[in-house]
C-alpha positions in Angstrom: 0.0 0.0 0.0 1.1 3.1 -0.8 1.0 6.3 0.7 1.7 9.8 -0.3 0.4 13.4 0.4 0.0 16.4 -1.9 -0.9 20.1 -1.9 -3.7 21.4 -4.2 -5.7 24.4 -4.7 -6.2 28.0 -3.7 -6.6 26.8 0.1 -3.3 24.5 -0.1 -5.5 21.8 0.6 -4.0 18.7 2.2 -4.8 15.5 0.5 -3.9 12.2 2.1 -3.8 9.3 -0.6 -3.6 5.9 -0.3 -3.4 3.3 -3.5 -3.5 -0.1 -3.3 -4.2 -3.2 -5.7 -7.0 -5.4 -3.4 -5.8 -8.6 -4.7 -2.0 -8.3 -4.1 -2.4 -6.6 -0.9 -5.1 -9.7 0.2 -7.9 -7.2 0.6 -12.0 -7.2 1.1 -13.7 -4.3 0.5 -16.7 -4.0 3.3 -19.4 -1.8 3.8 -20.9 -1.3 7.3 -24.5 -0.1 8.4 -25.7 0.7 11.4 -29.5 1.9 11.9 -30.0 5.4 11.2 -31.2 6.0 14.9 -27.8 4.6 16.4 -25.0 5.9 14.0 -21.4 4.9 15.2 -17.9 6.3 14.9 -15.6 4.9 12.3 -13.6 3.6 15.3 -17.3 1.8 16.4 -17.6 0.1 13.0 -13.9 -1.2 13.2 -14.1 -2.3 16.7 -17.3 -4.2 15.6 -14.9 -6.3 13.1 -15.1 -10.0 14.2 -11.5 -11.2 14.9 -11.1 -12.9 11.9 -11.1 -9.2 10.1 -7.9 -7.4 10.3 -8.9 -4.0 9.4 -6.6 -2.5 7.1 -7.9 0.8 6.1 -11.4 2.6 6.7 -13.4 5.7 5.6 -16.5 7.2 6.2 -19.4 6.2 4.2 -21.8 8.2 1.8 -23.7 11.5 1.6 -26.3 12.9 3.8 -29.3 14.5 3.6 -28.9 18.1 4.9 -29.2 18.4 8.4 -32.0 21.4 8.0 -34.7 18.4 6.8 -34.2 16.4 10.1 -33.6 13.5 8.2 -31.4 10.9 9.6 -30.8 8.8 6.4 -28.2 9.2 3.8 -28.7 9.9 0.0 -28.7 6.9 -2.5 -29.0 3.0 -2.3 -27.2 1.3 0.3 -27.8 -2.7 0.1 -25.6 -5.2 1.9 -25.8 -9.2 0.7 -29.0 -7.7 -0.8 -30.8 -6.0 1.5 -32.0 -2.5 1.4 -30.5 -0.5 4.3 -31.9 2.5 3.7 -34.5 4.8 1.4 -33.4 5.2 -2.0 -32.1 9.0 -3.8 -35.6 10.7 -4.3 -34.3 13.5 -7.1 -33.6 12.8 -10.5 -30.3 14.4 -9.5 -28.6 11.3 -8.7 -29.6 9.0 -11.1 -26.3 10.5 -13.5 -23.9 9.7 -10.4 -22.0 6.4 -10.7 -22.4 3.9 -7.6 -20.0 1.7 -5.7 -20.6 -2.1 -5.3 -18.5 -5.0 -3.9 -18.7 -8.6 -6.0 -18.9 -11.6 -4.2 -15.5 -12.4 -6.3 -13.8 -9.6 -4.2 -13.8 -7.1 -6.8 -14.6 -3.1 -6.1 -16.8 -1.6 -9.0 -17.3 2.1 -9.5 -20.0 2.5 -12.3 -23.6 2.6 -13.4 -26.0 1.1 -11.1 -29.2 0.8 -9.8 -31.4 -1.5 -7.0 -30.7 -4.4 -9.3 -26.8 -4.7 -8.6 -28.2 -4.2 -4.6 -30.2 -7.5 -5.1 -27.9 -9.3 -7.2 -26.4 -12.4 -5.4 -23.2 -11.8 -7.7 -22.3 -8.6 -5.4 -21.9 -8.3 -1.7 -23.2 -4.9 -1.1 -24.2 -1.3 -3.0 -23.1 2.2 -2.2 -24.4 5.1 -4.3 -21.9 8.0 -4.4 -22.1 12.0 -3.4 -21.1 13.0 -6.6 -18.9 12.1 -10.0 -15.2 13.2 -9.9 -13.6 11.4 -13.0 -15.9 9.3 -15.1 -14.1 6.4 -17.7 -10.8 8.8 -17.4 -12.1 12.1 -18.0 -12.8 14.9 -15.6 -16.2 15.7 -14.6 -17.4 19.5 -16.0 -20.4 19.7 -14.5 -21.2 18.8 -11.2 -24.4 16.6 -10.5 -25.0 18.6 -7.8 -25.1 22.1 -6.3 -25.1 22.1 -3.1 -22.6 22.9 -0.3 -20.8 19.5 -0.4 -20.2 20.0 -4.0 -19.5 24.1 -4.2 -18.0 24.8 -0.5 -14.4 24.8 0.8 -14.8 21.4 3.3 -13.1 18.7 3.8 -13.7 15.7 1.5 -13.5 11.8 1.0 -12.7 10.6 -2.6 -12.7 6.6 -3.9 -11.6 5.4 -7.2 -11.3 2.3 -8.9 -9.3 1.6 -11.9 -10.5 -0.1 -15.0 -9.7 -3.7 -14.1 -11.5 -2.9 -10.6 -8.6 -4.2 -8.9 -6.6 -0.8 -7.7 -8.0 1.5 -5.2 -6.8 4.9 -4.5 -8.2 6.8 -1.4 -8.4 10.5 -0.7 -9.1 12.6 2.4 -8.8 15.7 3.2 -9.3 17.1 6.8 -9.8 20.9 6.5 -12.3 23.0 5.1 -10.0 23.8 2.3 -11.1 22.6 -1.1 -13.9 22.2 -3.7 -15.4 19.5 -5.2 -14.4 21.6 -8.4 -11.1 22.0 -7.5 -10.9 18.3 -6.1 -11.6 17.2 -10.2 -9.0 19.4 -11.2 -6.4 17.8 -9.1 -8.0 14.3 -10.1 -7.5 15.4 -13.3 -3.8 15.6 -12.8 -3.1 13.0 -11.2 -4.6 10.9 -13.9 -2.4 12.3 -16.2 0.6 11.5 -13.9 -0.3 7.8 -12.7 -1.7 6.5 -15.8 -3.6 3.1 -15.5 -4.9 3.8 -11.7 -7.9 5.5 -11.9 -10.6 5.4 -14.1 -13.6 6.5 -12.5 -14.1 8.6 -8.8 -16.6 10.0 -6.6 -16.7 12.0 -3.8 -18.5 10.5 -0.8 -19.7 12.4 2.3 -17.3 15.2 3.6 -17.6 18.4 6.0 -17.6 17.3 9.4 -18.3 13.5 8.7 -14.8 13.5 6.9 -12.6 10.6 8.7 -10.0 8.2 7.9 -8.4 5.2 9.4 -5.3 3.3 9.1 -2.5 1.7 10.7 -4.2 0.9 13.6 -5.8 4.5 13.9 -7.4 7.7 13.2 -5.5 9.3 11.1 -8.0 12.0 9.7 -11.5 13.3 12.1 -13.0 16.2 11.2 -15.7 15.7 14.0 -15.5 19.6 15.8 -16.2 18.0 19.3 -13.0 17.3 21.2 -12.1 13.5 21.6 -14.6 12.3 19.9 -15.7 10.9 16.1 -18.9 12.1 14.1 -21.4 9.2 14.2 -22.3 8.3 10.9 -24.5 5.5 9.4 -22.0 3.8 7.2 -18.3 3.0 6.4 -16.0 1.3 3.7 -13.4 -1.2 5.6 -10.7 -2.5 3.6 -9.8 -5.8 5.7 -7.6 -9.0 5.7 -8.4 -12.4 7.0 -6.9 -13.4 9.3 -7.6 -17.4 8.4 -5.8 -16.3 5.0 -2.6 -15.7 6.4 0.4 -17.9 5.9 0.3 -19.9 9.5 3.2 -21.2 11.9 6.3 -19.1 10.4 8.0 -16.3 12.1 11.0 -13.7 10.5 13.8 -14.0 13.3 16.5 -11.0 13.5 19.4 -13.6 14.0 22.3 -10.9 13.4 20.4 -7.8 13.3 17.5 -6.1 14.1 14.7 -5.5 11.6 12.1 -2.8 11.7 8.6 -2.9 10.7 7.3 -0.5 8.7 3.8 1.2 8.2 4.7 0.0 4.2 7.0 -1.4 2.1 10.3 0.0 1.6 10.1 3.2 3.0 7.2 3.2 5.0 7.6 4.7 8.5 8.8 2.7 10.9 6.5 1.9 13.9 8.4 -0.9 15.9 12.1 -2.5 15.6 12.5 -6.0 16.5 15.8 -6.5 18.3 18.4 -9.6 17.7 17.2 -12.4 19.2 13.6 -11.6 18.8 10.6 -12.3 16.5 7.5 -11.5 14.6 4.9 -13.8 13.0 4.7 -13.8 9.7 0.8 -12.7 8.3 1.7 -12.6 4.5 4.8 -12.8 2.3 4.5 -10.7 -0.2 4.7 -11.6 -3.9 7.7 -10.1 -6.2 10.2 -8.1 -5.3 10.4 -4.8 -4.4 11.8 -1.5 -5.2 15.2 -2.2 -3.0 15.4 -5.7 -4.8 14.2 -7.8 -1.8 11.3 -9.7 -1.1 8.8 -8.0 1.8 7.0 -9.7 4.5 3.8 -8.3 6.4 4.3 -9.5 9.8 2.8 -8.7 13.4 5.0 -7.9 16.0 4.2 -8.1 20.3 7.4 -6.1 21.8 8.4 -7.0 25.5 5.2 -4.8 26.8 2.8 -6.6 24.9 2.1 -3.7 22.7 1.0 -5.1 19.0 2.4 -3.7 15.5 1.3 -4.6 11.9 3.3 -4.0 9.3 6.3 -4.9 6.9 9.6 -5.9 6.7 12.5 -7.2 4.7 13.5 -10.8 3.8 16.8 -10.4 4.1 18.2 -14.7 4.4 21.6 -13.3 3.7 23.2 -13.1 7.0 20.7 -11.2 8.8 17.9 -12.6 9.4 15.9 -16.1 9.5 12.7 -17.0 8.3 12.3 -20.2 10.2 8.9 -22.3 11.7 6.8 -21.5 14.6 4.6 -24.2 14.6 3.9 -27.9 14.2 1.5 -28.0 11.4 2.7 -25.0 9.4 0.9 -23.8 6.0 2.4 -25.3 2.6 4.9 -22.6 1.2 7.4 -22.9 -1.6 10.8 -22.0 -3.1 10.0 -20.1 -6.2 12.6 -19.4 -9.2 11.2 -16.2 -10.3 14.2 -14.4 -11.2 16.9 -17.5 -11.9 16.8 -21.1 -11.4 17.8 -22.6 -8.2 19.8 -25.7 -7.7 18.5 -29.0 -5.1 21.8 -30.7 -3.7 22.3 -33.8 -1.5 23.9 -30.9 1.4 23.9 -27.2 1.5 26.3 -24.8 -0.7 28.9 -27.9 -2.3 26.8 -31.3 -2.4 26.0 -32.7 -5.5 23.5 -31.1 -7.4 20.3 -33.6 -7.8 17.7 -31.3 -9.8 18.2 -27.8 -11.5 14.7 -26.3 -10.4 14.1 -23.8 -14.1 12.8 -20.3 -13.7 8.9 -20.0 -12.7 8.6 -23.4 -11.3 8.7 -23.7 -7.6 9.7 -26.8 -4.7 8.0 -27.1 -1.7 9.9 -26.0 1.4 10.0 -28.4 4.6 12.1 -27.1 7.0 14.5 -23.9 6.7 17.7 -24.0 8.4 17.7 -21.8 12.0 21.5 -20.6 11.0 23.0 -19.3 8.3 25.7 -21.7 5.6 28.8 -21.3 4.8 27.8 -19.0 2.0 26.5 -16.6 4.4 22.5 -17.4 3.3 20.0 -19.1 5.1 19.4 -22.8 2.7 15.8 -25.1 3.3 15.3 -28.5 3.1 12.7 -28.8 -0.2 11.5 -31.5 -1.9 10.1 -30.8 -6.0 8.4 -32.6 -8.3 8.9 -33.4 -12.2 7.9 -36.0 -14.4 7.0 -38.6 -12.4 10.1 -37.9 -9.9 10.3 -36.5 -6.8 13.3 -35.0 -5.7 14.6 -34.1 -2.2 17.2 -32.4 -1.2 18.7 -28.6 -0.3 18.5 -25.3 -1.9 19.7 -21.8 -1.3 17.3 -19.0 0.4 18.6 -15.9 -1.7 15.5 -13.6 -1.7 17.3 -10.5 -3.4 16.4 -10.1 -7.0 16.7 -14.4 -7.5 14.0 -16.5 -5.6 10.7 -15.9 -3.7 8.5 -17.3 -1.2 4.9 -18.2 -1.8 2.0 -19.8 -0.6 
C-alpha cells in the first residue's frame, strides 16, 4: 500500500492518498451499516470487526441529507448481501452519479447502477456516491449537484477504482480547504501522472463527517467535538483475514534487528524487533520490491505486549531467519522467479540432484535456523517433475533471484 500526500488548490489543501491493488495486498472491501437512529464512529464500525477481520484501512461512508430536513438517512442506495439498508435517492439528481458495489469475487466496482446490482447475489453490497469526480478517465465538468458539499471549501472523502476494478486509491482531506471543483482538477492531474490507476471517482460524504483510518488509527477526524468521532451511518473497511494468512512461520532477526514498517520499503517505521527476537509472519508478499528484496507483512508483540502490523524485509543473507513456529505449518514454496535454483544432497557444495528452471517452484519443509557457509539461510525442499520427486537442499537468496509463496 502506498502512501503519499500532496498540496492542491487555492486553500493549499492537504490530500492524504492511499493506493492499493485489493488482490495483491489480500484485501475485502466492506461496507458497514448501522441503523439510522444509532450511527457509530468509524472507530465503532472497526471495533465491531469479528477477529477474523484485520482492518486494514477505513473511511466514512456516503452522503447525507442536509441536516436542515431532520432526516437521519443518507442519500442513494445502500444494500448489503442484498438487502435495502436505507430509502433510495428521491431526485432525478442522482440518477447520473455512478455507484460503488462490492462482488462476491472480491472485486470493487465504480460504475452505473441501480437497485438491481443491490439485489444481485453476484455482489456483496451497494453504495451510491455524493457525486462524479472522474468518469471512464475524464474529468467531470459539471457537477451533478449544487449544493454545499459540491461548491463549498470542506473537507472531502474521494474513492476510485481503476479499470480492471482491482486498484484502489483513497483521498481525504481534513480541513475546510477545497472544492469538489477544485478536487476534479487535481484528479485530473493526477490521472495524467499515474496513468492506469484511476478510471472512475466520486466523492463520498465530507464536511464534518470526513474521517480516515489506518495503521491501527485515526488518522483524519474532522468531527468539531474534542475526543470524539462524528457518528455516521456507514463506512467502507478495507480488511484481511486473518484465516488467509500464511500460519506457523516467524521472521527471526538472528544478526540484526529488523524494523517494521507502516509500508514497504520506506514506510515509517513503527516498531524494531531486536536480535534475538521475532514477529509472525501474516503474508509474504509476492515479487520483489523496489530495494530488490522480497517483503513480508508481519505482526509484531514487543516486550510490553504492545501489537504492531506491518512490513519488513526478507533479508536470508546473514541477517535474518525465516524459520517455523509451529507444528503443522501452511504449505509454502521455493519459487525461481528471477533464476533457477539448484537441489543438492547438502547445503552450498553437495552434489547437485535437480536444477529447479525459472517459474517453477519446490516445496519447502524445514528452513535451516543458521546461516551456511555462504552466508545465506538454505531449506530442506522437496520438488516434483515428471513422475520424480526430488529431495534435497537449496539456497534461500530472496534478493532479485528467488521468492517465497504460498
Amino acid at each position: 500500500m502506498k502512501f503519499q500526500i500532496a498540496t492542491y488548490g487555492s486553500n493549499n489543501a492537504v490530500l492524504h492518498i492511499y493506493s492499493f491493488d485489493i488482490s495483491k495486498e489480500g484485501l475485502t472491501p466492506r461496507l458497514l451499516v448501522a441503523s439510522p437512529s444509532e450511527p457509530k464512529s468509524l472507530s465503532g464500525f472497526i471495533a465491531s470487526l469479528p477477529s477474523t477481520q484485520e482492518p486494514v484501512l477505513a473511511i466514512n461512508g456516503g452522503v447525507f441529507e442536509t441536516y436542515q430536513t431532520l432526516l437521519k438517512y443518507p442519500y442513494g442506495l445502500t444494500y448489503v448481501n442484498q438487502v435495502q439498508k436505507n430509502r433510495s435517492a428521491t431526485s432525478d439528481d442522482y440518477n447520473s452519479i455512478l455507484d460503488l458495489y462490492a462482488t462476491s469475487s472480491g472485486l470493487l466496482k465504480l460504475e452505473d447502477a441501480d437497485a438491481s446490482y443491490g439485489t444481485s447475489s453476484n455482489n456483496t453490497w451497494l453504495r451510491s456516491g455524493a457525486y462524479n469526480l472522474i468518469k471512464e478517465g475524464v474529468r467531470c465538468t459539471t457537477p451533478p449537484r449544487s449544493d454545499d458539499i459540491f461548491t463549498s471549501d470542506t473537507a472531502k472523502t474521494v474513492i476510485a477504482v481503476d479499470s480492471s476494478n482491482h486498484f484502489v486509491t483513497i483521498i481525504s482531506v481534513a480541513q475546510n480547504t477545497i472544492t469538489g471543483d477544485e478536487l476534479a482538477s487535481f484528479l485530473e492531474e493526477y490521472v495524467s501522472d499515474h496513468p492506469g490507476e484511476i478510471y472512475n471517482a466520486i466523492g463520498l460524504d465530507g464536511g464534518n463527517s470526513t474521517t480516515l483510518w489506518a495503521n491501527g488509527e485515526i488518522k483524519i477526524n474532522r468531527y468539531l467535538v474534542p475526543l470524539s468521532e462524528r457518528p455516521i451511518t456507514d463506512a467502507i473497511v478495507f480488511t484481511r483475514n486473518v484465516d488467509n494468512v500464511e500460519k506457523g512461520y516467524k521472521l527471526v532477526a538472528k544478526n540484526t534487528p529488523f524494523r517494521v514498517r507502516k509500508h514497504v520499503v520506506s514506510g515509517t517505521i513503527d516498531a524494531t524487533v531486536p536480535v534475538g527476537s521475532s514477529a509472525e509472519i501474516l503474508q509474504f508478499i509476492p515479487g520483489f520490491q523496489t530495494d530488490g528484496y522480497q517483503w513480508a507483512r508481519v505482526k509484531y508483540t514487543d516486550s510490553s505486549g504492545l501489537v504492531f502490523y506491518g512490513y519488513s524485509q526478507l533479508d536470508t543473507s546473514s541477517d535474518y531467519l525465516v524459520t517455523i513456529s509451529s507444528t503443522s505449518p501452511s504449505p509454502i514454496y521455493l519459487k525461481a522467479t528471477n533464476l533457477g535454483f539448484y537441489i543438492r544432497e547438502s547445503p552450498v557444495t553437495g552434489t547437485v540432484k535437480k536444477l529447479v528452471t525459472k517459474g517453477n517452484r519446490a516445496r519447502i519443509i524445514t528452513p535451516a535456523l543458521s546461516f551456511a557457509s555462504d552466508g545465506y539461510q538454505w531449506t530442506n525442499v522437496t520438488y516434483y517433475e515428471n513422475n520424480t520427486s526430488y529431495y534435497g537442499y537449496s539456497q534461500m537468496d530472496l534478493q532479485e533471484a528467488y521468492t517465497i509463496e504460498s
